[in-house]
C-alpha positions in Angstrom: -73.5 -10.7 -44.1 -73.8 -13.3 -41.3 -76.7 -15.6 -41.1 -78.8 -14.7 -38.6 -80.6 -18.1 -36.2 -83.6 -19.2 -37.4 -86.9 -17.2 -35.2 -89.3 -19.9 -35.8 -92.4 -17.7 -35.9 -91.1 -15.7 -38.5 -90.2 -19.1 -40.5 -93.8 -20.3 -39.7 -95.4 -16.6 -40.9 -93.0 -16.5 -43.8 -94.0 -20.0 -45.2 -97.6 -19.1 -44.3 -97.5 -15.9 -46.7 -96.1 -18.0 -49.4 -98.7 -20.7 -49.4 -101.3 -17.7 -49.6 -99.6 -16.2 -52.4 -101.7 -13.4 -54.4 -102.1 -14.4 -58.3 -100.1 -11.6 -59.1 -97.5 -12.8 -56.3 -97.2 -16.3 -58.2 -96.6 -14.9 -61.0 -93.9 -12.2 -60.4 -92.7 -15.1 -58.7 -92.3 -17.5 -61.8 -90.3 -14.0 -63.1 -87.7 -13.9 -60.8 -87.5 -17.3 -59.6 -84.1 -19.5 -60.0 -82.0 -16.2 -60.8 -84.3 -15.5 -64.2 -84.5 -11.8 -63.7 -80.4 -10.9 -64.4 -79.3 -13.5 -62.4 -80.2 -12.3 -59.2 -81.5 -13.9 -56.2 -85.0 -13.0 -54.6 -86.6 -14.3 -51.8 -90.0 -14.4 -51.2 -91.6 -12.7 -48.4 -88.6 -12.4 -46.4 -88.5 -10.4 -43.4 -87.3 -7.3 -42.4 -87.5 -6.0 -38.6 -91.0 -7.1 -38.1 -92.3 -6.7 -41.6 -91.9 -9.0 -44.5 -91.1 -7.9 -47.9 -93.1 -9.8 -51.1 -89.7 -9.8 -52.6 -85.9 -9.6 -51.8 -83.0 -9.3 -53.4 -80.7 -9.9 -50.5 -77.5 -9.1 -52.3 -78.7 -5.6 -54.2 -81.0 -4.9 -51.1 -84.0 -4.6 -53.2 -87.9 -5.2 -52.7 -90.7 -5.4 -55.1 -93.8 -4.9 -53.0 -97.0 -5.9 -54.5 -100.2 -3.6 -53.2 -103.6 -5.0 -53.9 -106.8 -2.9 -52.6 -106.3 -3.8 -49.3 -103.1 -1.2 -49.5 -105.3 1.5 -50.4 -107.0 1.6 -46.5 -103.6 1.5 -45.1 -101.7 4.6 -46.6 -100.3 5.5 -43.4 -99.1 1.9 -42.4 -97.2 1.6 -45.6 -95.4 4.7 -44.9 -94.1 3.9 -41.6 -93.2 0.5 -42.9 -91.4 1.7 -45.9 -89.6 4.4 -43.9 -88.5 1.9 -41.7 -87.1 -0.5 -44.5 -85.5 2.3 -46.3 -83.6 3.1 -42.9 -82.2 -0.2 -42.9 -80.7 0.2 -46.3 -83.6 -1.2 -48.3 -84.6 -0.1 -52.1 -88.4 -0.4 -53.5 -89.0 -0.8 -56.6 
């Protein structure tokens, strides 16, 4: 899959999420990290159309979302956005 040019306020937002990483976040990250889980690769809150997934495995097209409470007053968000991510070929898990 070609590389797409940087969009720098995505970059900024991305790096933004990761420095305000949720407890649980940090430590799903130390999980699958350095290929630890199988050997596969995942990002952290990369994004996808204008969304960004916790976690991505680009090459199995795989997310692991992460809902706290805040999640629970946006049922209708998170359906749009994970219809919208499942259209572009995207797994949760």
């Amino acid at each position: 899959m070609p590389r797409r040019p940087a969009n720098k306020p995505r970059t900024e937002r991305s790096r933004d999420l990761r420095a305000r990483q949720t407890k649980a976040e940090s430590l799903i990250w130390t999980v699958v990290r350095a290929k630890r889980l199988s050997g596969l690769k995942f990002r952290r809150q990369h994004p996808i159309g204008p969304f960004f997934a916790d976690f991505a495995c680009i090459e199995k097209r795989v997310i692991v979302e992460l809902d706290g409470g805040y999640h629970d007053y946006q049922y209708e968000n998170d359906v749009e956005r994970q219809a919208f991510i499942e259209e572009r070929g995207w797994k949760g898990v």
